[in-house]
Structure formats: structure tokens, C-alpha cells
C-alpha beads as a LAMMPS data file, in Angstrom:
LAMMPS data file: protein, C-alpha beads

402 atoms
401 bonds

1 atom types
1 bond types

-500.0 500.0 xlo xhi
-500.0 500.0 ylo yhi
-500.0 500.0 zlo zhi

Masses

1 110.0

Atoms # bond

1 1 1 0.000 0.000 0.000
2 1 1 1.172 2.936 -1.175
3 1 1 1.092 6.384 1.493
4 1 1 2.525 9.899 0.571
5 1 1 4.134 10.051 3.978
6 1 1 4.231 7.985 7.299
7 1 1 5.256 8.573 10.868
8 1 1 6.020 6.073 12.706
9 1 1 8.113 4.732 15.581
10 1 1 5.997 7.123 17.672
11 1 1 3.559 7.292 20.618
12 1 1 0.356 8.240 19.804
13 1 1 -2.452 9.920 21.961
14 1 1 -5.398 9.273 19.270
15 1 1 -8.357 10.844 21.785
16 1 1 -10.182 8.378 19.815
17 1 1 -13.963 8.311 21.445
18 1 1 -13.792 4.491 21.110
19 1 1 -11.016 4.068 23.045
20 1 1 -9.827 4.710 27.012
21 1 1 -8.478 7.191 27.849
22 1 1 -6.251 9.394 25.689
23 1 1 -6.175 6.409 23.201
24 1 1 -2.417 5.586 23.804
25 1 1 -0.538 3.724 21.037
26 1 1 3.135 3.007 22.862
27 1 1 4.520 1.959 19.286
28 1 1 2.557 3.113 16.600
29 1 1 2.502 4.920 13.325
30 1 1 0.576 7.510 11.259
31 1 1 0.517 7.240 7.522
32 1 1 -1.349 10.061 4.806
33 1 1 -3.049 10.205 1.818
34 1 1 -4.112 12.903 0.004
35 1 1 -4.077 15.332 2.963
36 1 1 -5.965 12.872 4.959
37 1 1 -5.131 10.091 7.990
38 1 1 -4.884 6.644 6.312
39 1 1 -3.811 4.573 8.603
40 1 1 -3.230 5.715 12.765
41 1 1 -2.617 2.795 15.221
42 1 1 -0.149 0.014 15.779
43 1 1 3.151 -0.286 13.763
44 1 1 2.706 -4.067 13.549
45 1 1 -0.797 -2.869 11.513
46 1 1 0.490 -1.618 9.153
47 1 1 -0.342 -3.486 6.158
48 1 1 2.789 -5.021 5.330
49 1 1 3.086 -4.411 1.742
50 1 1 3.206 -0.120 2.422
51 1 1 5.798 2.281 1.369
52 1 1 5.685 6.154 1.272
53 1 1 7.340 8.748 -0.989
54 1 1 8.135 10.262 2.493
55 1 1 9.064 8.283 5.628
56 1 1 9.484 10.111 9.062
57 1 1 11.436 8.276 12.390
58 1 1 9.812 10.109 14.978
59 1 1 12.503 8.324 17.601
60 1 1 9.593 7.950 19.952
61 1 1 8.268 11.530 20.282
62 1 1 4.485 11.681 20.969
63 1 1 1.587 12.741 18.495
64 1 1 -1.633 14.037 19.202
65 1 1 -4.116 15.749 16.774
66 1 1 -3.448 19.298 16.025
67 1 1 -4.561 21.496 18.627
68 1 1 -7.817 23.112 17.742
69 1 1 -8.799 26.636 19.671
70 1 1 -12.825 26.724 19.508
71 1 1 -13.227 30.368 20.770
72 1 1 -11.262 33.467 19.759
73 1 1 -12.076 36.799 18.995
74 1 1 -9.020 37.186 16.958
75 1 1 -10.107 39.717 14.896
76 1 1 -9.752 43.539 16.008
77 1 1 -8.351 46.834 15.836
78 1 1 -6.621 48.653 18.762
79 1 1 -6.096 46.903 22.887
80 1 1 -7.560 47.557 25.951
81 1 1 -4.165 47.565 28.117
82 1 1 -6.006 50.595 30.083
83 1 1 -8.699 48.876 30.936
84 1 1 -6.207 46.371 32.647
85 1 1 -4.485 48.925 34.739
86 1 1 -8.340 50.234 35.725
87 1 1 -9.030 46.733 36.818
88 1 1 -5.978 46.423 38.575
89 1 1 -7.156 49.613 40.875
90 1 1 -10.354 48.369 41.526
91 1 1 -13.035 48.868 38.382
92 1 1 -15.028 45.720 37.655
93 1 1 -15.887 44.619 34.197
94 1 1 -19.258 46.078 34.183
95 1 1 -18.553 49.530 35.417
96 1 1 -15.544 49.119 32.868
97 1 1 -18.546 48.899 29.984
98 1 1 -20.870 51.025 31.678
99 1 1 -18.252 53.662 31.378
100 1 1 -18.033 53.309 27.789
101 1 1 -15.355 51.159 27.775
102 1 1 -15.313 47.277 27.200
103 1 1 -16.709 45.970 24.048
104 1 1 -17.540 49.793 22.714
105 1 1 -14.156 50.766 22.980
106 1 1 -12.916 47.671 20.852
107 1 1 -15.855 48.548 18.085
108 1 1 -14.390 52.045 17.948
109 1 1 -11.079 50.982 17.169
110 1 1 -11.926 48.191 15.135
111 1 1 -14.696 50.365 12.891
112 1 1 -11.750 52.809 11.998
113 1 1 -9.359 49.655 10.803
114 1 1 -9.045 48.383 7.092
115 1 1 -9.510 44.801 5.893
116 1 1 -5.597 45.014 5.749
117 1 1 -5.431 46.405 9.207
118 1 1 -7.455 43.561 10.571
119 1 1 -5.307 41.070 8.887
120 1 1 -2.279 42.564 9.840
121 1 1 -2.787 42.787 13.500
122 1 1 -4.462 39.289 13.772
123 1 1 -1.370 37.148 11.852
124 1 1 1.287 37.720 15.136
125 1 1 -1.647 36.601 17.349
126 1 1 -2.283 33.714 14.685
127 1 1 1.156 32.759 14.371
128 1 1 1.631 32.406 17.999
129 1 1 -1.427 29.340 18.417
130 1 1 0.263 27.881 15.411
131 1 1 4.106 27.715 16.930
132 1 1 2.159 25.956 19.589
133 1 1 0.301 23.153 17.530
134 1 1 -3.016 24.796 16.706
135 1 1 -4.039 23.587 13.047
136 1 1 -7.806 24.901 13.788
137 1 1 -9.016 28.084 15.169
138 1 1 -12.296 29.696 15.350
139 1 1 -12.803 33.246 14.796
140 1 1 -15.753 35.432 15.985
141 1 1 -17.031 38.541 14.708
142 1 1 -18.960 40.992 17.338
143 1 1 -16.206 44.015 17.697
144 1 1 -18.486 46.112 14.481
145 1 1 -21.759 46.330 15.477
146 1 1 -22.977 47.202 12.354
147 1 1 -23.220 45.821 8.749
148 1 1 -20.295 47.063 7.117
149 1 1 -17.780 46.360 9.706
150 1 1 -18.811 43.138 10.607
151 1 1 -18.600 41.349 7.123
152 1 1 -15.198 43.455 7.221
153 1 1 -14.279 41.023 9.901
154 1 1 -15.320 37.867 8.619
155 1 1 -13.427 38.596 5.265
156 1 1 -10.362 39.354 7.517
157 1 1 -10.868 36.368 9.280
158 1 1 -11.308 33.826 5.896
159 1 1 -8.156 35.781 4.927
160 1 1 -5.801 34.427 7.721
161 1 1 -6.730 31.104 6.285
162 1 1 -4.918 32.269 3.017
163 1 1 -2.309 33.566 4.442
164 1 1 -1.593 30.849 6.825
165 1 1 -1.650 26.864 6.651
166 1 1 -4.107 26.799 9.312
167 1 1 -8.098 26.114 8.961
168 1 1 -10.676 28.516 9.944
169 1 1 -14.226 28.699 11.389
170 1 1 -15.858 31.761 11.409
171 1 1 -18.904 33.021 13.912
172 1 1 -21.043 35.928 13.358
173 1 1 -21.150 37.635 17.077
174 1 1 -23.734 40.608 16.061
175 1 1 -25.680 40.550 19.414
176 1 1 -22.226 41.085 21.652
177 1 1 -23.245 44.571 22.671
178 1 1 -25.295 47.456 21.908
179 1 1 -23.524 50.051 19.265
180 1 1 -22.800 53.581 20.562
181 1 1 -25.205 54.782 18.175
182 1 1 -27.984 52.217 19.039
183 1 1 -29.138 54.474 21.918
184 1 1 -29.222 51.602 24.397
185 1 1 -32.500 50.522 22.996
186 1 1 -31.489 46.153 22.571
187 1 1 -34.898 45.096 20.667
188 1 1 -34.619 47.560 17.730
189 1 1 -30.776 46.278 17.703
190 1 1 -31.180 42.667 17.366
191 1 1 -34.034 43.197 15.311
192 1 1 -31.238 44.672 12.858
193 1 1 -29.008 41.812 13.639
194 1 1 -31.441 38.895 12.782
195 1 1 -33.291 40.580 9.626
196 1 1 -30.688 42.972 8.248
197 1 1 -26.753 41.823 9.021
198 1 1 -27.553 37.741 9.279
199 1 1 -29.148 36.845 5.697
200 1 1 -26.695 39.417 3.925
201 1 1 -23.636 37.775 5.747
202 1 1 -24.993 34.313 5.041
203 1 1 -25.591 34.854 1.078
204 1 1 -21.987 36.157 0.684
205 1 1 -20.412 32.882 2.298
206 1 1 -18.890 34.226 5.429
207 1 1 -20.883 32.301 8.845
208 1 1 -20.236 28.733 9.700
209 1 1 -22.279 29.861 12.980
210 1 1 -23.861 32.629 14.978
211 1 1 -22.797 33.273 18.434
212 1 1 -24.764 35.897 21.340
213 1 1 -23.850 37.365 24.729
214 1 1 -26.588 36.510 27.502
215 1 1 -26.272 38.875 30.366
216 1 1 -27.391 41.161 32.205
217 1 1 -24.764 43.969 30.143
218 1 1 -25.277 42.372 27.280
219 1 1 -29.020 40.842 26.217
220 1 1 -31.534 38.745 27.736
221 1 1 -32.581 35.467 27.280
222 1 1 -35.632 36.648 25.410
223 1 1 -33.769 38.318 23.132
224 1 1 -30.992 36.015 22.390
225 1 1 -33.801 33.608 21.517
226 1 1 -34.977 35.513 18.885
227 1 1 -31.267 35.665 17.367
228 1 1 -31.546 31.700 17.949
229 1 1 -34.480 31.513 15.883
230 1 1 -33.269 33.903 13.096
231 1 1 -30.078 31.545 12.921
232 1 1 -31.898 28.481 12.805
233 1 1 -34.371 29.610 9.819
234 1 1 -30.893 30.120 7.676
235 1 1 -29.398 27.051 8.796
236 1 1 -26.482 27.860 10.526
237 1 1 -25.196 26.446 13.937
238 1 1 -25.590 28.782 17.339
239 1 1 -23.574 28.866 20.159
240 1 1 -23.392 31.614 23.034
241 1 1 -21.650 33.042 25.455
242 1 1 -23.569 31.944 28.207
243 1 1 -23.930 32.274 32.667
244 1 1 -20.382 34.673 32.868
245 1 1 -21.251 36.982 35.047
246 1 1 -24.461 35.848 36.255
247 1 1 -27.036 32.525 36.158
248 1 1 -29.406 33.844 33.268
249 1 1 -30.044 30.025 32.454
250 1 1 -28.317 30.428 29.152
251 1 1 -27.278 27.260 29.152
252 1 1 -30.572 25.725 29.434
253 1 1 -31.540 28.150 26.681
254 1 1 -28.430 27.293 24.645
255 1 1 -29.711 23.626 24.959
256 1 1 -32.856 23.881 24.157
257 1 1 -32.376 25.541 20.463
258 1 1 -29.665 22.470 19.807
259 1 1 -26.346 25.126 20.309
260 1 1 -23.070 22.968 19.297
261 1 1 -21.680 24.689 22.727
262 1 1 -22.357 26.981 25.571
263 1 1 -18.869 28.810 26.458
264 1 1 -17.857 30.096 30.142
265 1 1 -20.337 28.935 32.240
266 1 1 -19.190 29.955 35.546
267 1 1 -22.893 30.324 36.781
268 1 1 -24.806 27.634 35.464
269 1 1 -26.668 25.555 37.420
270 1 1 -27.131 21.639 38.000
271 1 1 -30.419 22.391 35.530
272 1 1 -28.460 23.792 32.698
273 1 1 -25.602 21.594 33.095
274 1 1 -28.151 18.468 32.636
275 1 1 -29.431 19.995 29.832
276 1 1 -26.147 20.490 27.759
277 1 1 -25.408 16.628 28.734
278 1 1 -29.146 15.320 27.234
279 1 1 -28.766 17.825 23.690
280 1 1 -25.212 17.188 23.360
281 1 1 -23.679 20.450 23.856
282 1 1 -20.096 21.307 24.680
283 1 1 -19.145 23.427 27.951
284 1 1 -16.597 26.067 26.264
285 1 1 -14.073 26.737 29.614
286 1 1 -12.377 30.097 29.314
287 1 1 -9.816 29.960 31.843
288 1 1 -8.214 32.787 30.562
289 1 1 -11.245 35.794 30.956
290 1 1 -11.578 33.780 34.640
291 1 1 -7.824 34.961 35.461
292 1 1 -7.585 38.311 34.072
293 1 1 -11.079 39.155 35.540
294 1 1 -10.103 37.678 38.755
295 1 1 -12.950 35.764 39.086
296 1 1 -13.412 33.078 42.132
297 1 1 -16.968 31.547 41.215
298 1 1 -15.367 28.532 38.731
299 1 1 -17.536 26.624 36.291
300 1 1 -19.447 23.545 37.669
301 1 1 -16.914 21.310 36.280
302 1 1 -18.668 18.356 39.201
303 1 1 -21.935 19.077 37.964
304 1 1 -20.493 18.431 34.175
305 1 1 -18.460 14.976 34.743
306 1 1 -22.005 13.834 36.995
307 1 1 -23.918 14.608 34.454
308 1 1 -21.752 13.479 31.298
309 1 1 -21.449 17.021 29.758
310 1 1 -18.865 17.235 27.430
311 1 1 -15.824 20.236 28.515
312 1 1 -13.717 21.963 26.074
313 1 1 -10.965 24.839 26.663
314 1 1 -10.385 27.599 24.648
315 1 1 -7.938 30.530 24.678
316 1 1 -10.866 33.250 24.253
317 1 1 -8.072 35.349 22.487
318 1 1 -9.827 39.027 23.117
319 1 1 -8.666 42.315 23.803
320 1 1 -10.367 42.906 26.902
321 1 1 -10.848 40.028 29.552
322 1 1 -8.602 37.410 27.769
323 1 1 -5.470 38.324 25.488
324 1 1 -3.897 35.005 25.632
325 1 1 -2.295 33.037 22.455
326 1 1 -1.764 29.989 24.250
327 1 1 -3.726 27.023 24.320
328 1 1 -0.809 25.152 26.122
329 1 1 -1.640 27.587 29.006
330 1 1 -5.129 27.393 28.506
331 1 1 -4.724 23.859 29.484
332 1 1 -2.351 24.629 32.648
333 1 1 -4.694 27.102 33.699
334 1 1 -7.995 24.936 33.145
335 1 1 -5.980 22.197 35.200
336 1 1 -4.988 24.453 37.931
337 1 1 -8.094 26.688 38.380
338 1 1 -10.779 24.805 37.203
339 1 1 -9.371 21.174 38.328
340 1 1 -9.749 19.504 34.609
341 1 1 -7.712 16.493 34.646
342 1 1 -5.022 15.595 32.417
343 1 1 -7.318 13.644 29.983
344 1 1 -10.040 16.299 30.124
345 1 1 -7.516 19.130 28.911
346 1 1 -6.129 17.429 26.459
347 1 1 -9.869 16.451 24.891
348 1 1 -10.566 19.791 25.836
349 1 1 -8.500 21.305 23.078
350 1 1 -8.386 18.281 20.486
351 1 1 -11.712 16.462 19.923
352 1 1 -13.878 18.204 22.499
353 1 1 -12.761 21.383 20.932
354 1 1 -13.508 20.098 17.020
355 1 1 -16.804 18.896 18.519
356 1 1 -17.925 22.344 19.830
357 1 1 -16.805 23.643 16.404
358 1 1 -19.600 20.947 14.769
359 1 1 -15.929 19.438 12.737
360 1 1 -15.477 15.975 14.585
361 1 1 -16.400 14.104 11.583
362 1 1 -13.399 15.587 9.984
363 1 1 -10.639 16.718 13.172
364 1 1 -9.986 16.091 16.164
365 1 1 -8.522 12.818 16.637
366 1 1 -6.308 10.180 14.852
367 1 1 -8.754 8.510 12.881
368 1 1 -8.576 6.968 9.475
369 1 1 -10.201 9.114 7.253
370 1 1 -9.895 12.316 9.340
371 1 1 -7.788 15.206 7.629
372 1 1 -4.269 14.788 8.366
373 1 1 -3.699 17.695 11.374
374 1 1 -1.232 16.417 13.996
375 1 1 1.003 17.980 16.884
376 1 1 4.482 15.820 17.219
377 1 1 5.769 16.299 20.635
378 1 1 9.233 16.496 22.652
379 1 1 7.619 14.985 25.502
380 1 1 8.232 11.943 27.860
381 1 1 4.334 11.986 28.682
382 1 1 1.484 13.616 27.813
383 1 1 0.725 15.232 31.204
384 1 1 3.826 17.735 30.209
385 1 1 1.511 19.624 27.800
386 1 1 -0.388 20.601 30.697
387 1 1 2.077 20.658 33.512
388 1 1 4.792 23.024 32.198
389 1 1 4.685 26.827 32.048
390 1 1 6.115 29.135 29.265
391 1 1 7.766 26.606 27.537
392 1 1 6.644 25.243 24.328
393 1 1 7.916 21.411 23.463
394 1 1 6.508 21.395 19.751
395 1 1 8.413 19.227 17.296
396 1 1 6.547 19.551 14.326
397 1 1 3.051 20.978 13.295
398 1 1 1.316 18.782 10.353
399 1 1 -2.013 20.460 8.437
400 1 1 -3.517 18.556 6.043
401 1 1 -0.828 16.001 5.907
402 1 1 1.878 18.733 5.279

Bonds

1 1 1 2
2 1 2 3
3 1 3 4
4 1 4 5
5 1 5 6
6 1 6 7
7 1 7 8
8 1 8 9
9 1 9 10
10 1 10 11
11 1 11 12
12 1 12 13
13 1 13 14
14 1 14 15
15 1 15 16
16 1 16 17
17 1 17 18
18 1 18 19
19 1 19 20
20 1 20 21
21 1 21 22
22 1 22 23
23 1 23 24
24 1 24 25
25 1 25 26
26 1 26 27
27 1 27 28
28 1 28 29
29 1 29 30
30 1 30 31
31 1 31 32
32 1 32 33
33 1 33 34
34 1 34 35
35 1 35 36
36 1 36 37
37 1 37 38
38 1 38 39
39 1 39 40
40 1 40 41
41 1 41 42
42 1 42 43
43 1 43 44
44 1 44 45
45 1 45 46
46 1 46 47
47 1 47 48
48 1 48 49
49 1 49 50
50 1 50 51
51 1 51 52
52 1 52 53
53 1 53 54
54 1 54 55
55 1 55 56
56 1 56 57
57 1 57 58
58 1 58 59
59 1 59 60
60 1 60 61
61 1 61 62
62 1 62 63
63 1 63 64
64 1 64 65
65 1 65 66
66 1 66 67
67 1 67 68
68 1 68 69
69 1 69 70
70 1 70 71
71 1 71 72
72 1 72 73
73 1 73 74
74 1 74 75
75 1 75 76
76 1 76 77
77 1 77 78
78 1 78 79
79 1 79 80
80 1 80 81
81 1 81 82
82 1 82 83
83 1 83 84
84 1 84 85
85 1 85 86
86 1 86 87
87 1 87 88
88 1 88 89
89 1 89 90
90 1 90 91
91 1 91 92
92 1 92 93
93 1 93 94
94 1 94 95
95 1 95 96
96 1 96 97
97 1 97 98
98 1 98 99
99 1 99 100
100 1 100 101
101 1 101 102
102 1 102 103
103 1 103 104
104 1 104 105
105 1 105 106
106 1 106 107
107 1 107 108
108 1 108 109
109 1 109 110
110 1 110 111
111 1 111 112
112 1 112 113
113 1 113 114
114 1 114 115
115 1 115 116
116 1 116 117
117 1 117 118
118 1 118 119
119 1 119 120
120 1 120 121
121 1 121 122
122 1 122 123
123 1 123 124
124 1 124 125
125 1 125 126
126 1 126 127
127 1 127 128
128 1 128 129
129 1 129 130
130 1 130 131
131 1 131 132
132 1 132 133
133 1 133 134
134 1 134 135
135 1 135 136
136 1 136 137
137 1 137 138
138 1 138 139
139 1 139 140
140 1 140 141
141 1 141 142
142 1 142 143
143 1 143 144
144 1 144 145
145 1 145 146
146 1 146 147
147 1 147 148
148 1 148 149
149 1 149 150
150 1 150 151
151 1 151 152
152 1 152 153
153 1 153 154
154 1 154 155
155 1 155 156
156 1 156 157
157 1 157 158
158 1 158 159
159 1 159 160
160 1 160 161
161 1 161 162
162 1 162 163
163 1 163 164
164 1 164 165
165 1 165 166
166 1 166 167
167 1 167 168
168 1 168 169
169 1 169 170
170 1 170 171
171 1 171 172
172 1 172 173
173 1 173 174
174 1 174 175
175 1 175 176
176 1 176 177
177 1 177 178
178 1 178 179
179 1 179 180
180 1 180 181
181 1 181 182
182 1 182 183
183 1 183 184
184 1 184 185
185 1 185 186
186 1 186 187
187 1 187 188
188 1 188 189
189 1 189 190
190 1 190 191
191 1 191 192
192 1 192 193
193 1 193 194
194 1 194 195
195 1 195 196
196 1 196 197
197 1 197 198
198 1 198 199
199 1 199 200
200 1 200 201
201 1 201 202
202 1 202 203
203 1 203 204
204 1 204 205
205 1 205 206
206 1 206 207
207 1 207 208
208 1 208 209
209 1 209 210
210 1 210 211
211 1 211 212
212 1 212 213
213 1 213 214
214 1 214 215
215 1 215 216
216 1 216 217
217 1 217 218
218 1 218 219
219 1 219 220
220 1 220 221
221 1 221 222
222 1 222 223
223 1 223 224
224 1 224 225
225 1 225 226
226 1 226 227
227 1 227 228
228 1 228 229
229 1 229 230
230 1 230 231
231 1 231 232
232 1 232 233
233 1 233 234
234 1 234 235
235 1 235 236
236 1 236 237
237 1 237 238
238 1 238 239
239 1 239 240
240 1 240 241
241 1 241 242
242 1 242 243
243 1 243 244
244 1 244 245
245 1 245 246
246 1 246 247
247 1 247 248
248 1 248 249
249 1 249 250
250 1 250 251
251 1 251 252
252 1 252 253
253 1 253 254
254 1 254 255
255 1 255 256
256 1 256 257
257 1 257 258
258 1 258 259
259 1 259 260
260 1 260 261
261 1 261 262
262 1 262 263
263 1 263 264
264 1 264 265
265 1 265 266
266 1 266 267
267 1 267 268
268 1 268 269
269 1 269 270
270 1 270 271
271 1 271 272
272 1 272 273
273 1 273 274
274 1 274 275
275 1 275 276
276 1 276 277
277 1 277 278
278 1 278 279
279 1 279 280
280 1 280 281
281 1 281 282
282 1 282 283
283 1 283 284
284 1 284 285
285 1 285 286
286 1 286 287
287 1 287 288
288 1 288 289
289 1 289 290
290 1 290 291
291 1 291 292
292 1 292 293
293 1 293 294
294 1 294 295
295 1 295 296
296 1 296 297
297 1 297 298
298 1 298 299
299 1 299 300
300 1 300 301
301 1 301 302
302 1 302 303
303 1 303 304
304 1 304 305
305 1 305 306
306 1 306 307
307 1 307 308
308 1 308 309
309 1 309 310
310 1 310 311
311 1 311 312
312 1 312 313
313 1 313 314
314 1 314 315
315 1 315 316
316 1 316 317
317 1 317 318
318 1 318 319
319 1 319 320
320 1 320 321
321 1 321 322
322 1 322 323
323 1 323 324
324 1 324 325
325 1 325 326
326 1 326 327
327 1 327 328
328 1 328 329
329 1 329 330
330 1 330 331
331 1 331 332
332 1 332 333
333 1 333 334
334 1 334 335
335 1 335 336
336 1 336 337
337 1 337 338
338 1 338 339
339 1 339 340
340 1 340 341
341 1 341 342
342 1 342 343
343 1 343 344
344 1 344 345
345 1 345 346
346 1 346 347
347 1 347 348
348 1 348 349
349 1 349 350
350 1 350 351
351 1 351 352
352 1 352 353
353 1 353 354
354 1 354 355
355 1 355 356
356 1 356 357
357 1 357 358
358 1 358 359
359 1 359 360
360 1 360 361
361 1 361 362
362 1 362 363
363 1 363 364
364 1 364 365
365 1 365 366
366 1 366 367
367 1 367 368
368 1 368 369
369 1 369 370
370 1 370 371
371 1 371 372
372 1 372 373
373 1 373 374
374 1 374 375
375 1 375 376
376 1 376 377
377 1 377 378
378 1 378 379
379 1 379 380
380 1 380 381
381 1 381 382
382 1 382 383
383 1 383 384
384 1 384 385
385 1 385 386
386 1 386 387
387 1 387 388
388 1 388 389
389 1 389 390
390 1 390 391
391 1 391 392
392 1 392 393
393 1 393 394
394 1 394 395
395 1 395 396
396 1 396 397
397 1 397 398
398 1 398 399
399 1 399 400
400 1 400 401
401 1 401 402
């Protein structure tokens, strides 16, 4: 059997759902075809007639899939390194965007930035998940607030997929916040979201899902619904930003329209948490905005292992509560403050990640069949990828079998 490339003499962490654990293959071997995983298992499987143009020793490193990050907000124009210092000396988030500042500083800054700008400024943050394994990363829109802006965004973020070998999912985030102009008034504004900037950004190509911001600063359940329905009338897959700040039973809601995820979390209840296990859902943890915002109320993560609700972790990559470009510290942190287990993180960011995304069928794990996105490892054991700080043991980083 002929491959265009094989690893092998390698240890493999498949996260394969079949399988215990992390899936471990002590010996084993990956081979590709046409971008895609072939064969991934035992060496001594390997059918014995193969060869490959290309033939890789990987003297025993360790391979996982290709890290995927499931919830960035990659895309936008200026920082909010004020905002931290105000933080620091006291100001909570919502006095923060009360004051004007928050989300409505970011749309400010990101209305008066080109396509090009955009671009620019996201590749460095891009590059960073990359030179850490990441061969999947999902980008949301929500820093426009209007029409224009927000397709701007969603064209700069299907433009980091040309200009990197990386794959990207983008999320229309309309209802993240009320624009400056909207005079505070939330009903005509998501009336304007769901039958004005949602079909127009669906017939030019550029939503793989539509995301919303329950709470109490942001909107309420009633009206997130409504964004729900519009979404679901176009066909695209929700998710939300859900129980941050404050138990507004998004994730019940988010369960109840069939959302592929529900993402922070910190305040659901036992009744939400059951509800994302029976639709299938995926609890998003965003260790990250839970640092910088200081937080000490942690997501349920009891609640989700008694009920069987699947956890992912994502970087949340934002200017303003979470500007980290590491999902290797995502992982440290879920593990440290949210007390995610070694196995958990890791599925966290590989196949519980691609799930939340609605992409298991094609990444994720090392399946045959699956597109060809692995992480090769310097590591004695897996549990380093979640144990060490600032240091990044990446050997190689394989997209699409490249």
C-alpha cells in the first residue's frame, strides 16, 4: 500500500472516542493520503506491503491531533491595556462597559481599521497558536456592530486562512453589545441583527455559525432567543456566550435551540448543566477571561463529569478580559483553576474542541479518514503539555498532511 508520507516509531495519543483514555498507542505509526489520515494505530498494523514517498522516524516523540482553539475573537483593531491597569485599581468589568469602555471601545477601534489592518494585526496573534500546535481556530465577529464592519471582519478572518496553513471557522457575534449609536434601545438592535446583518452575511459565504452574549450587560434570554431563531431559519449552527457573570439560564436556553456549545459557564446551574449533557452540547471553559477578571466563582466542572457534559478549553483570544495566544496555558490554567484532569484538557482542546466547532467528523482525533492535522511532541508523557509553564515542546506541526 502505497502512502505519501508515514510517521512512525511514535507514541500516539489518538483521543479516539472508542477508546480509554487518551487512546495511547506506545509503538505506533501515522501514515497520509491525500491530505488525509490513512492509517493511525499500531506499527505491527500496518499493512505489510506499504511504502511512502516520504518516511518520518519520529525516535519515539508523541503525536496528538493538532490542537484546535474553539473560541477566539481574533479579529480587532486597537487593545484595551487601560482597561487592565483600571481593573488592577479596583473597576469591575461592568462599570468598565458602563463607562463606555469594554466591548464599545474595541468597536471604535476596530470600525476605523481596514480589511488590511485587521489582517495585519491578527497574523502575530495567529502565528503564535500555530508555533504551539493549533491547526484549527475559530474566529468570531462581534467588535463592528454594524453591517459594514462586521462582514469586514469575517473577510479578515477567511483571509488568515490564506495567508496561513491553518483552517478557519468563522462566527457571526452581532448581538455582543449594543452600538454607541444604538441608543441603548437592545430590541430595535437585534431586530437589525437577525433581519438585516444575518441573511446578507450568510448569502456572501462568510458564517459557519452565529454566536450571542446573555447577560445582564449584554441581552436577555428573550432576546438572544430571537437571534436563535433567526439563525436556525438560515441554517447555521448557534452557540453563546452563556452564565459569565451571572445565572441567566443560558445554558438551558443554549440547549434547548440544539447550540453545538455553551462557552464560560461559571454560573450555570445543576439544571443547565443536565441539559447540555441530554442535547449534546459542549461546555466552552475560558480559563483565561476567569484569570484576568479575577474571578473566584469557577464553572461547575462536578456538575459536568455527573452529568456526562462534554468540557472543552479555549484561549478566548480578546482584547479585553482574555489576550492570551496559548492554548498550552489554557490547558495549565484549566488544570490548575478549574481542576480539569489531564485527559479532560487534552480532549478539551483536540476532539472536544472540534466537537464544539460541529468538525469531529473531519478533526480532532487520529482517525482513518480524518484530515491529516497532527502535533508531534518532545515529551516523555502527555501530562507535560499541561504541567509546564512558558515553555513550548513542539516538534513539528502537520495540516492537512503537510
Amino acid at each position: 500500500m502505497r502512502f505519501d508520507r508515514v510517521w512512525f516509531n511514535a507514541r500516539l495519543a489518538t483521543l479516539a472516542p472508542a477508546e480509554d483514555g487518551l487512546g495511547i498507542v506506545e509503538r505506533g505509526a501515522i501514515a497520509a493520503r491525500d491530505g488525509r489520515i490513512a492509517f493511525a494505530g499500531a506499527m505491527e498494523d500496518l499493512p505489510s506491503s506499504w511504502d511512502a514517498a516520504d518516511r518520518i522516524d519520529c525516535a519515539g516523540r508523541w503525536i496528538t491531533p493538532g490542537l484546535v482553539d474553539c473560541h477566539t475573537h481574533l479579529i480587532f483593531g486597537g487593545d484595551r491595556a487601560e482597561e487592565f491597569e483600571l481593573r488592577l485599581k479596583g473597576a469591575s468589568y461592568e462599570e468598565i462597559a458602563q463607562a463606555g469602555g469594554g466591548i464599545v471601545s474595541t468597536v471604535r477601534a476596530t470600525r476605523g481599521a481596514s480589511e488590511d489592518d485587521l489582517v495585519t494585526g491578527a497574523l502575530p496573534r495567529l502565528d503564535h497558536l500555530i508555533a504551539e500546535g493549533c491547526t484549527t481556530v475559530e474566529v468570531k465577529s462581534g467588535y463592528g456592530l454594524d453591517l459594514d464592519t462586521e462582514a469586514r471582519m469575517l473577510r479578515a478572518a477567511r483571509r488568515l486562512a490564506h495567508e496561513r496553513p491553518v483552517s478557519i471557522t468563522t462566527t457571526f457575534l452581532g448581538a455582543h453589545a449594543v452600538p454607541p449609536e444604538g441608543s441603548g434601545d437592545k430590541d430595535v438592535y437585534i431586530t437589525r441583527v437577525c433581519e438585516e446583518m444575518m441573511p446578507v452575511l450568510v448569502r456572501e459565504g462568510l458564517v459557519h455559525a452565529v454566536d450571542a452574549f446573555c447577560e445582564r450587560i449584554a441581552f436577555s434570554p428573550e432576546q438572544t432567543a430571537r437571534v436563535f431563531a433567526a439563525a436556525k431559519a438560515l441554517g447555521l449552527n448557534i452557540k453563546l456566550h452563556a452564565d459569565q457573570l451571572s445565572n441567566l439560564h443560558g445554558a438551558k436556553l443554549a440547549a434547548e435551540y440544539g447550540a453545538l456549545s455553551a462557552d464560560h459557564l461559571e454560573h450555570t446551574d445543576d439544571e443547565g448543566a443536565a441539559a447540555m449533557a441530554k442535547s449534546g452540547a459542549v461546555a466552552v471553559l475560558l480559563p483565561g477571561a476567569f484569570y484576568m477578571l479575577r474571578e473566584t466563582q469557577a464553572p461547575p466542572v462536578a456538575a459536568f463529569r455527573r452529568y456526562g457534559t462534554r468540557m472543552a478549553l479555549a484561549t478566548d483570544c480578546n482584547p479585553g478580559t482574555s489576550p492570551l495566544t496559548s492554548l498550552l496555558l489554557a490547558m495549565n490554567m484549566g488544570a490548575t483553576l478549574f481542576r480539569l484532569t489531564v485527559e479532560e484538557c487534552l480532549a478539551g482542546v483536540t476532539r472536544e474542541a472540534a466537537r464544539a466547532l460541529g468538525r469531529l467528523p473531519e478533526i480532532g482525533t487520529l482517525e482513518r479518514g480524518k484530515s491529516c492535522d497532527l502535533a508531534i511532541w518532545n515529551i516523555e508523557r502527555p501530562a507535560e503539555l499541561v504541567y509546564r509553564l512558558g515553555f513550548n515542546p513542539l516538534h513539528a506541526r502537520i495540516w492537512r498532511g503537510q
